[in-house]
Backbone as JSON Lines, residues from 0, in Angstrom:
{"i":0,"aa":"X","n":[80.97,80.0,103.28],"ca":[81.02,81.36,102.79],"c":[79.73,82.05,103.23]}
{"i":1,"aa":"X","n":[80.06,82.98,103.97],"ca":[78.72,83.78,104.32],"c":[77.92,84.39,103.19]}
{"i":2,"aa":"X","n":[76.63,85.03,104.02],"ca":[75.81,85.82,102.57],"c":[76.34,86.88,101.96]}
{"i":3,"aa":"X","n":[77.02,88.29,102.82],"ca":[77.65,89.26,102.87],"c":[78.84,88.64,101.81]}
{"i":4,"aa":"X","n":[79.63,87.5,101.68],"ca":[80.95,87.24,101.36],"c":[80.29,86.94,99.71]}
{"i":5,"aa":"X","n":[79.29,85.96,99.8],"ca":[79.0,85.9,98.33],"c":[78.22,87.04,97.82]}
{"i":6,"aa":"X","n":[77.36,87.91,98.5],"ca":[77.13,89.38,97.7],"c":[78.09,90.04,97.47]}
{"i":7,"aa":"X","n":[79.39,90.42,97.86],"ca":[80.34,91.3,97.42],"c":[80.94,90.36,96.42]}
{"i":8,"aa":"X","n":[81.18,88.99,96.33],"ca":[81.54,88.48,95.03],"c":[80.84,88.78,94.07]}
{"i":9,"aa":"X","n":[79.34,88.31,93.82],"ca":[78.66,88.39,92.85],"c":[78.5,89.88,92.34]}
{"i":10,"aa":"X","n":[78.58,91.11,93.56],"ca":[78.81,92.5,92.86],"c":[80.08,92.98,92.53]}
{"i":11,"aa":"X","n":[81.19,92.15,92.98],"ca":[82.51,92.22,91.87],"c":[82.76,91.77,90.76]}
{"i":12,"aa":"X","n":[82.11,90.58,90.59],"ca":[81.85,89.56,89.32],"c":[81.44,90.54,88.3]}
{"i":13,"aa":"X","n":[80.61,91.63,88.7],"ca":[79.68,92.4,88.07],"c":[79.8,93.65,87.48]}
{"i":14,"aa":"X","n":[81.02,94.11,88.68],"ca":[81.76,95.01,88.71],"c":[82.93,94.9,87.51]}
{"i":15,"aa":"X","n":[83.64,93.58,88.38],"ca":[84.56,93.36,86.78],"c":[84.73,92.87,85.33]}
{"i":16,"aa":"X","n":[83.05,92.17,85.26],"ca":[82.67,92.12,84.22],"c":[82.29,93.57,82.69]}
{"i":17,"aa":"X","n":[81.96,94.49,84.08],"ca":[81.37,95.73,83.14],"c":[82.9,96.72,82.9]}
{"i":18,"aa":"X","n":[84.17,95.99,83.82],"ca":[85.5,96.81,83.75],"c":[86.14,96.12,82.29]}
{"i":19,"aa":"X","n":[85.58,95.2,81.75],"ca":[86.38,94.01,81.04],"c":[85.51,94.82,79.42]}
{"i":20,"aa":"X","n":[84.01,94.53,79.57],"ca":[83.45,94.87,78.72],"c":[83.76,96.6,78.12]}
{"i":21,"aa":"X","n":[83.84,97.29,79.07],"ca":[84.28,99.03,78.71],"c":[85.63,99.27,77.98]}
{"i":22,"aa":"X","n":[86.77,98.12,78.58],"ca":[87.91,97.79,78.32],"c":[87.71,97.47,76.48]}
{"i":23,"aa":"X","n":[86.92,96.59,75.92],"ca":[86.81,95.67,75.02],"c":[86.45,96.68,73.85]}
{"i":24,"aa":"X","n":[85.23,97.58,74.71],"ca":[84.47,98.27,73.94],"c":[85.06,99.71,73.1]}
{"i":25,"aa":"X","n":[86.2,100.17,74.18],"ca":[87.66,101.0,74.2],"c":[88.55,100.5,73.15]}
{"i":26,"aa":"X","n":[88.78,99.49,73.4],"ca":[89.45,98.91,72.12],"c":[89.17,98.94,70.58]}
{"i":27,"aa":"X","n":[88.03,99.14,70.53],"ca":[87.35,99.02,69.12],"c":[86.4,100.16,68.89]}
{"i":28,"aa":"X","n":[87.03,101.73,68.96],"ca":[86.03,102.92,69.46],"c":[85.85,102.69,67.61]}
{"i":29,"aa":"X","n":[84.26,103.7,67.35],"ca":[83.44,103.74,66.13],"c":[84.57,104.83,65.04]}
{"i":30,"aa":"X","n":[85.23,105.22,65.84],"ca":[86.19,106.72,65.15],"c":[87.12,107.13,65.64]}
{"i":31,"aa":"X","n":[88.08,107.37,65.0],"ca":[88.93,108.44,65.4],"c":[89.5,109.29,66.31]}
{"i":32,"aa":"X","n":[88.12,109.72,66.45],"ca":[88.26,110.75,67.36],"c":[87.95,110.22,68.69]}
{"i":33,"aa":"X","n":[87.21,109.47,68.36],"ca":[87.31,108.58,69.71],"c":[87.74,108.14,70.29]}
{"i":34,"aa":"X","n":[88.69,107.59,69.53],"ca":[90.24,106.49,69.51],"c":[90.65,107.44,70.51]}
{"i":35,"aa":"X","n":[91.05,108.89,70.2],"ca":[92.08,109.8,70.65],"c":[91.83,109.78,72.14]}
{"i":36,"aa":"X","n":[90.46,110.31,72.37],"ca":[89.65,110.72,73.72],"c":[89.78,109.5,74.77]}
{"i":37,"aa":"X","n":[89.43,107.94,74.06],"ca":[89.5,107.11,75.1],"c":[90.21,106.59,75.37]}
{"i":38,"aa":"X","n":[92.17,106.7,74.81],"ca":[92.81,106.74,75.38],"c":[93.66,107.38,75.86]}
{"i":39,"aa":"X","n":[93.29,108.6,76.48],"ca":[94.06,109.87,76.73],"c":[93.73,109.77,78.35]}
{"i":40,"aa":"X","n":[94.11,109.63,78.9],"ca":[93.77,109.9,80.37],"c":[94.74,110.23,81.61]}
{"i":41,"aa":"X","n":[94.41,111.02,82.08],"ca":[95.71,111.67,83.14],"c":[95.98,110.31,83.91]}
{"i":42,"aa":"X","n":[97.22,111.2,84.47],"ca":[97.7,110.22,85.87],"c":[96.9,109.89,86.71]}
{"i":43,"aa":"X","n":[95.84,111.55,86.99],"ca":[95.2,111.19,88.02],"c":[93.68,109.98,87.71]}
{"i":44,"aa":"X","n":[93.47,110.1,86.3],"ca":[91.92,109.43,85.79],"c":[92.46,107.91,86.12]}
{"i":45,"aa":"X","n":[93.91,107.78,85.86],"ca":[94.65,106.23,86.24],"c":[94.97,105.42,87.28]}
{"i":46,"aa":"X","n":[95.43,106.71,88.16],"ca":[95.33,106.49,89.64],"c":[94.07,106.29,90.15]}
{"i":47,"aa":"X","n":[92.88,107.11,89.91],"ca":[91.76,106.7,90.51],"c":[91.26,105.35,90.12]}
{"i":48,"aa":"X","n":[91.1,105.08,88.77],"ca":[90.53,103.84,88.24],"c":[91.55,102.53,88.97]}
{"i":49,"aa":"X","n":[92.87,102.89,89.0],"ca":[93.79,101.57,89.85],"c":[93.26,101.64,91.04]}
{"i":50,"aa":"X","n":[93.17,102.65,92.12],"ca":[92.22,102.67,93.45],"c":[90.77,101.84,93.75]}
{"i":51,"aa":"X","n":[90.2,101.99,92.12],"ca":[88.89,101.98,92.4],"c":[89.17,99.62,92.35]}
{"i":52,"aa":"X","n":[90.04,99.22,91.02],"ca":[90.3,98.08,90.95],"c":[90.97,97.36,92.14]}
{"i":53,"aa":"X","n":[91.91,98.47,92.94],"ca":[92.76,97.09,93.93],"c":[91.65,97.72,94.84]}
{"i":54,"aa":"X","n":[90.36,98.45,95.35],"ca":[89.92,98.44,96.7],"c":[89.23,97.4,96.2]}
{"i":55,"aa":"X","n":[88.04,96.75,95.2],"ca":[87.3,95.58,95.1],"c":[88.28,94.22,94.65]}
{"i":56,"aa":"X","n":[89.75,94.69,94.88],"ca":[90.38,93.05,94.48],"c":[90.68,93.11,96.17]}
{"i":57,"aa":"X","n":[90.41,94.02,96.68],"ca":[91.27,93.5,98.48],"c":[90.61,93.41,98.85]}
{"i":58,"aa":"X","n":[88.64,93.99,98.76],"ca":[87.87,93.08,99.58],"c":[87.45,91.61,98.96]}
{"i":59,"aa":"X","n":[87.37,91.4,97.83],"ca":[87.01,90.01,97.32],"c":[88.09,88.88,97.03]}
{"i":60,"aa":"X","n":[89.56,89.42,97.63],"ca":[90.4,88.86,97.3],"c":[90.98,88.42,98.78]}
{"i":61,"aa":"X","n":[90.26,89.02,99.64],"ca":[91.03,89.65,101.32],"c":[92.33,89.94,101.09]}
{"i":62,"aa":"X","n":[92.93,90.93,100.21],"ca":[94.35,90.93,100.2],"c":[95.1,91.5,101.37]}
{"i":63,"aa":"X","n":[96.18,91.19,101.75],"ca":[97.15,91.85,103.04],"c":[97.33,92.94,102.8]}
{"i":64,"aa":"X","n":[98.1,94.24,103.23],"ca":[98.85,95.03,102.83],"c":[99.41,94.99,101.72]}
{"i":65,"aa":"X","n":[100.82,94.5,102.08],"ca":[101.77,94.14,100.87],"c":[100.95,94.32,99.57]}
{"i":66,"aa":"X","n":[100.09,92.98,99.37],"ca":[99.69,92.46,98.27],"c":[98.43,93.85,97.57]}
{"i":67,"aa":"X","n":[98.13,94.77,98.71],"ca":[97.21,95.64,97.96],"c":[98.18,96.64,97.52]}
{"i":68,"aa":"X","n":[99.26,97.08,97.73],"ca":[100.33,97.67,97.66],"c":[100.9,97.24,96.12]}
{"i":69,"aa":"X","n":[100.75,96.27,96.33],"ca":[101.61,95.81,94.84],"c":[100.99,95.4,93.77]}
{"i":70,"aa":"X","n":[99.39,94.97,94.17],"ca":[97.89,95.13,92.93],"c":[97.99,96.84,92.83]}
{"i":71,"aa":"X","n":[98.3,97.61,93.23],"ca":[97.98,98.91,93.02],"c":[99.05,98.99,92.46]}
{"i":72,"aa":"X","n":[100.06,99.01,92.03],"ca":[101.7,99.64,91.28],"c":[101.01,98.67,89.97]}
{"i":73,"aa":"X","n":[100.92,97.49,90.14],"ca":[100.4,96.35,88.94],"c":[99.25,97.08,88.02]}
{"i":74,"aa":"X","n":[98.54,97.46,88.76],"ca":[97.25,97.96,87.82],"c":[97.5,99.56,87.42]}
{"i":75,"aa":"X","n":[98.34,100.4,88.36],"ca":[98.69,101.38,87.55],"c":[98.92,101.64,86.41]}
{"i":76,"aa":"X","n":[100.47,100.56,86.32],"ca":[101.49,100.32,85.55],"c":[100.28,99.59,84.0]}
{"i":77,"aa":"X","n":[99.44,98.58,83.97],"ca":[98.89,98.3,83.45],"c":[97.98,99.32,82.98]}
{"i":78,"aa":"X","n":[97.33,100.04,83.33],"ca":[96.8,101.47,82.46],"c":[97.33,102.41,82.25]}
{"i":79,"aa":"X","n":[98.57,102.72,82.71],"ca":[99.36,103.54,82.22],"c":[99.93,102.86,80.81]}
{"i":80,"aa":"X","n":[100.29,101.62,80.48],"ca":[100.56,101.21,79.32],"c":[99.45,101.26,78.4]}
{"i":81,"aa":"X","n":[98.27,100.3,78.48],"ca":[97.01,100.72,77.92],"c":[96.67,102.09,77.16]}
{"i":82,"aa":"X","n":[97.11,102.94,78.1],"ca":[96.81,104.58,77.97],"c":[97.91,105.25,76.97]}
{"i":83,"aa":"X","n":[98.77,104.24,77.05],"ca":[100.47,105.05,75.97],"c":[100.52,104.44,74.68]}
{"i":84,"aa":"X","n":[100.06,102.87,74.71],"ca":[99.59,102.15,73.35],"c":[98.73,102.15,72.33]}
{"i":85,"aa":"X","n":[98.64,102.14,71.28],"ca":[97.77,101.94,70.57],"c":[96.83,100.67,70.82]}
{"i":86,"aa":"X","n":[95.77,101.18,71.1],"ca":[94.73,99.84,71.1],"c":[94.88,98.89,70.36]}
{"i":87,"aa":"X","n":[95.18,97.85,70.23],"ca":[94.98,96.63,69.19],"c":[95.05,95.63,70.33]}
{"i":88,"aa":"X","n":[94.08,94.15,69.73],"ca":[94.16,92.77,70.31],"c":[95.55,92.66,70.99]}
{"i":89,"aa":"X","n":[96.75,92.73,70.21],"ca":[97.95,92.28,70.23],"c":[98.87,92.87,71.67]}
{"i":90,"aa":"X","n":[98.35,94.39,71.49],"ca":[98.86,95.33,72.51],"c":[98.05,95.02,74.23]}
{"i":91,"aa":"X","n":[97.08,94.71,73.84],"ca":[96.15,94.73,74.9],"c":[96.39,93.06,75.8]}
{"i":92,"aa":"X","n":[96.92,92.53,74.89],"ca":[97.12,90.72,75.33],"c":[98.62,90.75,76.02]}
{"i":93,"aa":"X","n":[98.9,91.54,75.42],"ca":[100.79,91.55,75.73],"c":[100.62,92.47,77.34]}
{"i":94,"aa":"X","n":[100.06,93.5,77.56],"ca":[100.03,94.18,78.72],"c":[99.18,93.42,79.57]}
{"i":95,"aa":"X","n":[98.19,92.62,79.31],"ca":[97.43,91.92,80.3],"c":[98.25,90.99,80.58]}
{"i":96,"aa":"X","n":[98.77,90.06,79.67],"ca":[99.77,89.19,80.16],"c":[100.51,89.47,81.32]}
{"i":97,"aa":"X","n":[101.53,90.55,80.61],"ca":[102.2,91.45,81.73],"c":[101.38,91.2,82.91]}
{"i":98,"aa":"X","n":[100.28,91.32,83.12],"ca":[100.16,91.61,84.38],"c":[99.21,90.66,85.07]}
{"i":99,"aa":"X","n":[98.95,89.74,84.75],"ca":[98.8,88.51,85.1],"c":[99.99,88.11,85.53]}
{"i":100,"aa":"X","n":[100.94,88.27,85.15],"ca":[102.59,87.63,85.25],"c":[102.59,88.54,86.83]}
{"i":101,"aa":"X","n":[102.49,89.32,86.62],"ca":[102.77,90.31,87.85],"c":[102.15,89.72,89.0]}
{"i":102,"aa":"X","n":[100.53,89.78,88.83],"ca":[99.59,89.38,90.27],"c":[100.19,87.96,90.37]}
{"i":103,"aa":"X","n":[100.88,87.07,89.8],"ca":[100.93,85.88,90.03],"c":[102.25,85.76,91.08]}
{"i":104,"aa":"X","n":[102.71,86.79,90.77],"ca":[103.85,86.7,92.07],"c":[103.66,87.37,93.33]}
{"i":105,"aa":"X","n":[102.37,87.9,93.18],"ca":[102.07,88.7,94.35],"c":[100.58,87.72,95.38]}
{"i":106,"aa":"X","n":[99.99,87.45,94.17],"ca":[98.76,86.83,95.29],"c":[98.48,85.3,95.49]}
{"i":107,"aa":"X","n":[98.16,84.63,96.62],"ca":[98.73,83.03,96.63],"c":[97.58,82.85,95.57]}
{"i":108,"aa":"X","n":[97.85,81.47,95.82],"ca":[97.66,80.14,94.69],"c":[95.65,80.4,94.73]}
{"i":109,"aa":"X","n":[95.28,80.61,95.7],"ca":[93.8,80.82,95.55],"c":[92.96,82.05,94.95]}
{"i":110,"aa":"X","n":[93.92,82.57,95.76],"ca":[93.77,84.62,95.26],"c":[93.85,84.82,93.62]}
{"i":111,"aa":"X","n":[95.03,83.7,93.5],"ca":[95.16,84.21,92.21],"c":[94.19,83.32,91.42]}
{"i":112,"aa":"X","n":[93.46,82.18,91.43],"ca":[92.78,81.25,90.76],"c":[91.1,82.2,90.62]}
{"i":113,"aa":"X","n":[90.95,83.05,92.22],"ca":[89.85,83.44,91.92],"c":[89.81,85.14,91.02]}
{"i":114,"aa":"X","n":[91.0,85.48,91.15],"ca":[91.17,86.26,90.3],"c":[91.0,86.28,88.91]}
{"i":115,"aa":"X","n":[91.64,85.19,88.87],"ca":[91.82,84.69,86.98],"c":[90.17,84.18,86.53]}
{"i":116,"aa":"X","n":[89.23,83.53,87.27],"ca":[88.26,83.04,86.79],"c":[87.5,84.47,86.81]}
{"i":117,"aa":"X","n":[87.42,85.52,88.08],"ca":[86.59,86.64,87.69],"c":[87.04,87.46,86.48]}
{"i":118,"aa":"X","n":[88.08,87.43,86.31],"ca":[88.77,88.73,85.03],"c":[88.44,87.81,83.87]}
{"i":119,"aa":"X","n":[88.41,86.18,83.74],"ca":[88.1,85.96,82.64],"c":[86.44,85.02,82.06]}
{"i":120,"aa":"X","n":[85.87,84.88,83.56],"ca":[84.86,84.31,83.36],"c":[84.66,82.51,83.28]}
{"i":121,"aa":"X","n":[85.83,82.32,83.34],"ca":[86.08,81.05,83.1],"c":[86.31,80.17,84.6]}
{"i":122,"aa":"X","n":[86.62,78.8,84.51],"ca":[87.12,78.13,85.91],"c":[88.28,78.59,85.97]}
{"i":123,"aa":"X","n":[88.57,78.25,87.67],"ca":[89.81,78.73,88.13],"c":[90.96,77.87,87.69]}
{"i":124,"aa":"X","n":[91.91,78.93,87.25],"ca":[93.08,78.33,87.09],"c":[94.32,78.87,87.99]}
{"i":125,"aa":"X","n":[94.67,78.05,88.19],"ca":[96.21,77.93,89.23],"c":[97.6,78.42,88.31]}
{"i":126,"aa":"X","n":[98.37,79.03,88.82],"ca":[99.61,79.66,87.86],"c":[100.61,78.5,87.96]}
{"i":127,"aa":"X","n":[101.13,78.59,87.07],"ca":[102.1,77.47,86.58],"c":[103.46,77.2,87.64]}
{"i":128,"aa":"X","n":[103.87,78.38,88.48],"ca":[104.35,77.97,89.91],"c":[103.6,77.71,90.94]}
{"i":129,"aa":"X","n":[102.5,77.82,90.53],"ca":[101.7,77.01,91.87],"c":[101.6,75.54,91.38]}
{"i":130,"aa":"X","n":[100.94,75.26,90.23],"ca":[100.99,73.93,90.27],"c":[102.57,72.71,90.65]}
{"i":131,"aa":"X","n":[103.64,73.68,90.17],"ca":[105.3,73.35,90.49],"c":[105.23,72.82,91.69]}
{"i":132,"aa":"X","n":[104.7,73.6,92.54],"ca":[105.01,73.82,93.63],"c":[104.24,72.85,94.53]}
{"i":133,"aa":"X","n":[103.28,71.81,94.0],"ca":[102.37,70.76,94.07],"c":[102.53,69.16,93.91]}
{"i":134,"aa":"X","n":[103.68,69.73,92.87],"ca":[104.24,68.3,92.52],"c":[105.66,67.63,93.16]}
């Protein structure tokens, strides 16, 4: 892995760490009124923020076409729900799911392992048709 390859990891790591934390922090606004404001957001505030997520998942992910094509409908679709729900743990686990379920049919078995360890911080894990697909 070159130097260039692990600096754009470690500034996506960084990147999607502070997307995870804003996410978390959204979830649990101090008020009300806050509640209202931070999840109100146009098409277009959704579209940009999905742009801004599949351009650093296709360089740290090298995604193809296709697959940036279909991280972008995935992550739309995923803040567009976010954005229509009421914040709670419950709501927020059920749409991430969702869409974990989603990238898992879209990005291979590595893409998706290094995906899953950056969004959650943890080691990589392999999706349950990849491991199938092993044995």
């Amino acid at each position: 892995m070159s130097t260039s390859a692990i600096s754009r990891f470690v500034a996506g790591l960084l990147l999607i760490s502070g997307f995870v934390v804003s996410s978390a922090a959204a979830s649990e606004p101090s008020n009300p009124v806050e509640s209202a404001s931070l999840t109100q957001l146009s098409a277009a505030e959704i579209s940009g923020r999905a742009m801004h997520l599949t351009a650093y998942f296709t360089q740290v992910l090298d995604l193809k076409a296709g697959q940036k094509r279909a991280v972008y409908r995935a992550t739309v679709q995923r803040l567009a729900h976010l954005n229509q729900l009421k914040r709670t743990p419950e709501n927020d686990e059920n749409v991430n799911r969702e869409y974990f379920s989603e990238l898992s049919q879209v990005l291979t078995a590595g893409q998706y392992s290094a995906f899953t360890w950056m969004w959650t911080g943890m080691q990589p894990v392999l999706p349950a048709s990849a491991l199938s697909q092993r044995q």
